[in-house]
C-alpha positions as a printed Julia matrix, in Angstrom:
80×3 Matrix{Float64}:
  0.0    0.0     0.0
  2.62   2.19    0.91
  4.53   1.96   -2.76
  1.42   2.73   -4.66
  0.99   6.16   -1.88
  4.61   6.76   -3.23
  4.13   6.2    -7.0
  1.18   8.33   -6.98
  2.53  11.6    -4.8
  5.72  10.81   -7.6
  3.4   12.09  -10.22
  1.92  15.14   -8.76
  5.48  16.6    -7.74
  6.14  15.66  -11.55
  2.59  17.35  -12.69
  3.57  20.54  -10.15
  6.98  20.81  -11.48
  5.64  20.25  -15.35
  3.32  23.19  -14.45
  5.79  25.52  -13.39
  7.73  25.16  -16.32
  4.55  25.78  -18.38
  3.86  28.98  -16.5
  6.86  29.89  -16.43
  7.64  29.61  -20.24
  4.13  31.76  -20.85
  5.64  34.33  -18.52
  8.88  34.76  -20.67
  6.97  34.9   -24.12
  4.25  37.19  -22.45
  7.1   39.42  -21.82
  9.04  39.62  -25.25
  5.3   39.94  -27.12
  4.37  42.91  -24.42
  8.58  44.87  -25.38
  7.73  44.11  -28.98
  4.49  45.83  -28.91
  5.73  48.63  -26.71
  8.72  49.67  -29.21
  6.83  49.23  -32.24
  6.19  52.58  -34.12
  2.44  53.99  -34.17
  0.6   52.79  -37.82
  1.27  55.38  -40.26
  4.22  57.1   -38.41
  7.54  56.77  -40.21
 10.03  54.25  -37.77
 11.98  56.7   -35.41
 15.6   57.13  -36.36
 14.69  57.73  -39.93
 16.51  60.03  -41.9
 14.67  61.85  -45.1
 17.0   60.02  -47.33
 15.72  57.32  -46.11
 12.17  57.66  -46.55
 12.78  58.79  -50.15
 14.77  55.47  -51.03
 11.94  53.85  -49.37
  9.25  55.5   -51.17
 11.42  55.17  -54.55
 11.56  51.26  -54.25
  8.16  51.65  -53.72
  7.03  52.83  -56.71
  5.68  55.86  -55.39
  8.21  58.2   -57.4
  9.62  57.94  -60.77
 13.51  58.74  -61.36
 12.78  62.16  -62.18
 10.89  63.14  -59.21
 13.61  61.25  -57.08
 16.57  63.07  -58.75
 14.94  66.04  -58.17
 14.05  65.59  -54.25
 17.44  63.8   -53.63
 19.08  66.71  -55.39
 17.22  69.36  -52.63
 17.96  66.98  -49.87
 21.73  67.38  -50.8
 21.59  70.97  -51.36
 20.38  71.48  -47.59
């Protein structure tokens, strides 16, 4: 009687540590989600540290210019 007392308290110490882990694993991930959310930039606001070179390469690769209109702005950027 006694061994089967001591198999079965065996596998709650093994549940309770198995469920410390657990928690303890959703705490960690909790808390890089949470700092990824909290340093990403607003939607819509250009990422900080951005220089206006930058966001005119960007918006060149995107299509959004044509090689005149970039020539022209990178040419005031320069200027300044």
């Amino acid at each position: 009687m006694m061994d089967g007392m001591m198999a079965g308290m065996g596998l709650w110490a093994l549940l309770a540590v198995v469920t410390v882990l657990a928690m303890l694993v959703l705490a960690v991930l909790g808390s890089v989600w949470l700092v990824r959310q909290l340093r990403r930039p607003e939607r819509g606001s250009p990422p900080t540290g951005d220089t206006a070179r930058d966001l005119l390469r960007r918006r060149y690769a995107a299509g959004e210019l044509d090689d005149d209109e970039y020539e022209r702005r990178l040419s005031a950027l320069n200027r300044h």
